[in-house]
Residue frames relative to the residue before (quaternion, step in Angstrom):
aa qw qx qy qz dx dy dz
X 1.0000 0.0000 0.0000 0.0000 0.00 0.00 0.00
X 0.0817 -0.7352 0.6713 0.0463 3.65 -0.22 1.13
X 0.5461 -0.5722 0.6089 0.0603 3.42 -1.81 1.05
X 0.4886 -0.6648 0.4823 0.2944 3.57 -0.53 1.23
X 0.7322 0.0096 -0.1025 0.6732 3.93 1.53 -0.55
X 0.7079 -0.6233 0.2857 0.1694 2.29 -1.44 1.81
X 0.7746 0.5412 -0.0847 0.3162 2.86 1.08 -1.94
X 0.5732 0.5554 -0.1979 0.5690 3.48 1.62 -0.88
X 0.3307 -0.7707 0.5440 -0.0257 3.67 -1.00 1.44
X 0.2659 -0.6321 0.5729 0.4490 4.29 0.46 1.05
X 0.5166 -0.4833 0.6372 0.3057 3.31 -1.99 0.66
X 0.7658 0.4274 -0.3352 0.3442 3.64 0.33 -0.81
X 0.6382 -0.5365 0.4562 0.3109 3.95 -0.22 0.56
X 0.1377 -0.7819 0.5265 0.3041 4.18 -0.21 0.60
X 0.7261 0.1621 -0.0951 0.6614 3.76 1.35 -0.17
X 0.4359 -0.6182 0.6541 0.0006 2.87 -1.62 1.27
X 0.5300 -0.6926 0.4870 0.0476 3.48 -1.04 1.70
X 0.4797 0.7368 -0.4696 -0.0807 3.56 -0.29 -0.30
X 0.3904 -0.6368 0.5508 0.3723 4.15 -0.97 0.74
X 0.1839 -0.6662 0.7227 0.0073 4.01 -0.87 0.93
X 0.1278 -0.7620 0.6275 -0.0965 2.94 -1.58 1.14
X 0.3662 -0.8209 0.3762 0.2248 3.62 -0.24 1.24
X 0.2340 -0.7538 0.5687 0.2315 4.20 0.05 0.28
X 0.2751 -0.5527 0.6121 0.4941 3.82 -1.07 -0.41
X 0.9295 -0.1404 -0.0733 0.3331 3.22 -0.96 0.47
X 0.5121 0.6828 -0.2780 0.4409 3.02 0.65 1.61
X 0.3498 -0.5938 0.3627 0.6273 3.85 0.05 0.66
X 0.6458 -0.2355 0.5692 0.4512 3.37 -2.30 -0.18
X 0.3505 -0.5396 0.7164 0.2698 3.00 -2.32 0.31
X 0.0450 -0.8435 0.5143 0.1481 3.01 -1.10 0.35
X 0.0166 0.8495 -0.5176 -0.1008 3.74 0.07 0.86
X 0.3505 -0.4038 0.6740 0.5096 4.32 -1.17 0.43
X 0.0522 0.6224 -0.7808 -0.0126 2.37 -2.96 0.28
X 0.7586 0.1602 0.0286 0.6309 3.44 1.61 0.28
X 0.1544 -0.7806 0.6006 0.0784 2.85 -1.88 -0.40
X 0.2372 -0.7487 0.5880 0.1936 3.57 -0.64 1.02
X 0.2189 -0.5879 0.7776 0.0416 3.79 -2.10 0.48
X 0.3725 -0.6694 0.6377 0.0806 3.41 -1.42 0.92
X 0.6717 -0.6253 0.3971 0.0084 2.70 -0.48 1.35
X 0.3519 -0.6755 0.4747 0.4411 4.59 0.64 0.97
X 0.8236 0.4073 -0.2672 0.2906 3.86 0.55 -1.18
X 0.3483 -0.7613 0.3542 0.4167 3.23 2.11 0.20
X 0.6225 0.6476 -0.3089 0.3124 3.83 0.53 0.31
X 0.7262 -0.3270 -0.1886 0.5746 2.91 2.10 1.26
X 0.7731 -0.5060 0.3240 0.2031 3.29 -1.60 -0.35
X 0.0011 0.7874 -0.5932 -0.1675 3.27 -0.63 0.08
X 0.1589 -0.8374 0.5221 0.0292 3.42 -0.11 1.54
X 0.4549 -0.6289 0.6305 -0.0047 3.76 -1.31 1.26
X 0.4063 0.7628 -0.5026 0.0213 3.62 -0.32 0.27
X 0.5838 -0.5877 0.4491 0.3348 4.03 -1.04 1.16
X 0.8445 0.0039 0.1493 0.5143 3.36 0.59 -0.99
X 0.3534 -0.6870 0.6235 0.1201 3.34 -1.42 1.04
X 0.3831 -0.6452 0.6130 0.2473 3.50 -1.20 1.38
X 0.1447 -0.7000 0.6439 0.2729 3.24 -1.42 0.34
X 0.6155 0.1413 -0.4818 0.6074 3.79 1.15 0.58
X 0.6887 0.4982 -0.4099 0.3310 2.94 -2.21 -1.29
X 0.4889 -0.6001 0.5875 0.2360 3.48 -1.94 -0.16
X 0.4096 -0.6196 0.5751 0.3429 3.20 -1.35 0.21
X 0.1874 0.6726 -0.7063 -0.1167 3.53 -1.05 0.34
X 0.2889 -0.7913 0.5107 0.1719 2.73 -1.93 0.90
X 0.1405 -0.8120 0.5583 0.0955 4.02 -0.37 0.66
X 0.6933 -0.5677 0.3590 0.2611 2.97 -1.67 0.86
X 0.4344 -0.7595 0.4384 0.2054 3.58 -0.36 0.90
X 0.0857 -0.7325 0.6618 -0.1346 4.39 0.30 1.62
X 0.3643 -0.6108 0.6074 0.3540 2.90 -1.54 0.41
X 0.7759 -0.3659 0.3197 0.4024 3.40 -2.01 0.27
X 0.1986 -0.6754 0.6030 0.3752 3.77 -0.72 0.24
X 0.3849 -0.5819 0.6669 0.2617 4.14 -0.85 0.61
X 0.0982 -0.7712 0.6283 0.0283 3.37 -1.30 0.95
């Protein structure tokens, strides 16, 4: 996703950080910790994150708005 200016970062994060934790039989936890930004030349990220998991994994996901039900 390339920015109409180069120079100007979206305020809103293009991907959404979270640390995931596996359970035994149980969904995954999933908690935010961050945010990624694309990069003007679109050839990566520069990722921001409150806190650093010491387990589990980081995945990052693409940052949608809420659907309203």
């Amino acid at each position: 996703m390339r920015n109409s200016n180069s120079n100007i970062r979206p305020k809103l994060p293009t991907h959404i950080a979270y640390q995931v934790e596996d359970r035994e039989g149980q969904k995954s936890f999933w908690t935010r910790i961050g945010g990624a930004w694309t990069h003007s030349d679109g050839n990566g990220l520069t990722l921001q994150l409150a806190s650093m998991p010491l387990s589990g994994r980081i995945t990052l996901r693409v940052n949608q708005p809420k659907k309203k039900s």
